[in-house]
C-alpha positions in Angstrom: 52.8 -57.0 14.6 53.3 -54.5 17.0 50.8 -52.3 15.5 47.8 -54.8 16.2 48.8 -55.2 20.2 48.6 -50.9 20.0 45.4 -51.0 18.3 43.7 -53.3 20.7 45.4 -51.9 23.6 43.7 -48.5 22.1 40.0 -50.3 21.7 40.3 -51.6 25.0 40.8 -47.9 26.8 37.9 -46.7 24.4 36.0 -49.3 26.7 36.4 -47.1 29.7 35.1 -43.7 28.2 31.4 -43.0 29.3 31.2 -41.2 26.1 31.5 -45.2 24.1 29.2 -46.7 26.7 26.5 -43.9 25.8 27.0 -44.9 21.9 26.9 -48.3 22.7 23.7 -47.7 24.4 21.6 -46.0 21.9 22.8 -48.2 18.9 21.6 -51.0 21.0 18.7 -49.0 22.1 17.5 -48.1 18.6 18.6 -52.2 17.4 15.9 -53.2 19.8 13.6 -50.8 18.9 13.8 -51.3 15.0 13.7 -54.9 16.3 10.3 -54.7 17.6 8.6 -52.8 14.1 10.2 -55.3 12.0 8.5 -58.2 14.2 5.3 -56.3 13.5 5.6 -55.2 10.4 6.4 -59.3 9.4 2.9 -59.6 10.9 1.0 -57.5 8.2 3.0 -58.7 5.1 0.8 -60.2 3.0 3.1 -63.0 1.2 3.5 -64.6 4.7 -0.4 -63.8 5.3 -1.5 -65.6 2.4 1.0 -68.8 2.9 -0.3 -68.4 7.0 3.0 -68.3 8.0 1.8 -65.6 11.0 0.1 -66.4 13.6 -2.1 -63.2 14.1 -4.8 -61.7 11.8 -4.3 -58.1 10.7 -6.1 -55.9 8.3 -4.8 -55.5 5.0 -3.0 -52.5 4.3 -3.6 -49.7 1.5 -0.8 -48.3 -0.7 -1.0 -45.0 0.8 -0.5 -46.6 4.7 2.4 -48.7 3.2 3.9 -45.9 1.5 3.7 -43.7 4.8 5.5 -46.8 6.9 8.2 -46.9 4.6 8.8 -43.4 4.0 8.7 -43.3 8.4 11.1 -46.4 8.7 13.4 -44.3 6.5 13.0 -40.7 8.8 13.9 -43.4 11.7 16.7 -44.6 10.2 18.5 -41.2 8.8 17.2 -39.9 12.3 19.0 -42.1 14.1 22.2 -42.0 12.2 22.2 -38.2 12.5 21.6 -38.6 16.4 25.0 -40.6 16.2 26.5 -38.1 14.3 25.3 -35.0 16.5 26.7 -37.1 19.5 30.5 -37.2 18.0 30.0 -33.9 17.0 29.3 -32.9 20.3 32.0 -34.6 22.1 34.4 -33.1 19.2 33.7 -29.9 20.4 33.8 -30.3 24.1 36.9 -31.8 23.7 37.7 -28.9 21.5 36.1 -26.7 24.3 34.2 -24.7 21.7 31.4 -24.7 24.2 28.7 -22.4 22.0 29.1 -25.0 19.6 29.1 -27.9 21.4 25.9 -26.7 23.2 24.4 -26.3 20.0 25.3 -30.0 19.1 24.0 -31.6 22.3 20.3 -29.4 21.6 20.6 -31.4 18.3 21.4 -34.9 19.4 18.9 -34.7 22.3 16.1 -33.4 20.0 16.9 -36.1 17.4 17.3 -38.9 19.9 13.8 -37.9 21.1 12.2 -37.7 17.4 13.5 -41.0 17.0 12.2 -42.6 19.5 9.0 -40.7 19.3 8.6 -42.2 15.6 9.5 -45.9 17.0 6.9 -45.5 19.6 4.6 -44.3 17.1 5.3 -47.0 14.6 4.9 -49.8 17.6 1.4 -47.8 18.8 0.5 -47.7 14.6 1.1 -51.7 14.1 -0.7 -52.7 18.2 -3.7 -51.1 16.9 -3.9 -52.9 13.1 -3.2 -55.9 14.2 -4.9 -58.4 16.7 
């Protein structure tokens, strides 16, 4: 029993670390982000269209523009996992103090963080302008 009161003692502490707070952050930035395009992209489904189960009127999509917004939802999901996983990487080697490497890592998470959002953004801009 003494093992649980360690481990949440240990969680708790995590909660002081800037380093959790920035994690916490993105995952809840890219959850509200991935929110948003879903709310769209339920907008253009044509099942819910065709039952009028949406309130708004959007043009119906080709294969070709459906296969591009999945294939993008997919780049924004593996980009945002690997911006989580360039981030612990990062902080692994600072704490490491392997700075080249850790340099190297931060490039990576930053570029990564920036793609990701870039393709949200791009996604959002995409589903504003099909739908009314």
């Amino acid at each position: 029993m003494r093992w649980l009161i360690n481990d949440i003692k240990n969680a708790l502490a995590q909660l002081g670390r800037w380093q959790t707070w920035l994690i916490i952050g993105l995952i809840c930035l890219f959850a509200v982000l991935a929110y948003m395009i879903g709310s769209f992209a339920f907008k253009t489904d044509s099942v819910l269209t065709s039952f009028r189960h949406t309130a708004s009127a959007c043009r119906e999509m080709t294969n070709g523009v459906i296969i591009f917004m999945f294939c993008g939802m997919i780049f924004f999901l593996f980009a945002g996992l690997l911006t989580l996983g360039e981030f612990q990487q990062y902080f692994q080697y600072k704490q490491r103090g392997a700075r080249h490497q850790a340099r190297k890592a931060l490039n990576w998470a930053i570029g990564l963080t920036l793609f990701t959002i870039v393709l949200a953004i791009a996604a959002l801009i995409f589903f504003n302008s099909y739908c009314r």
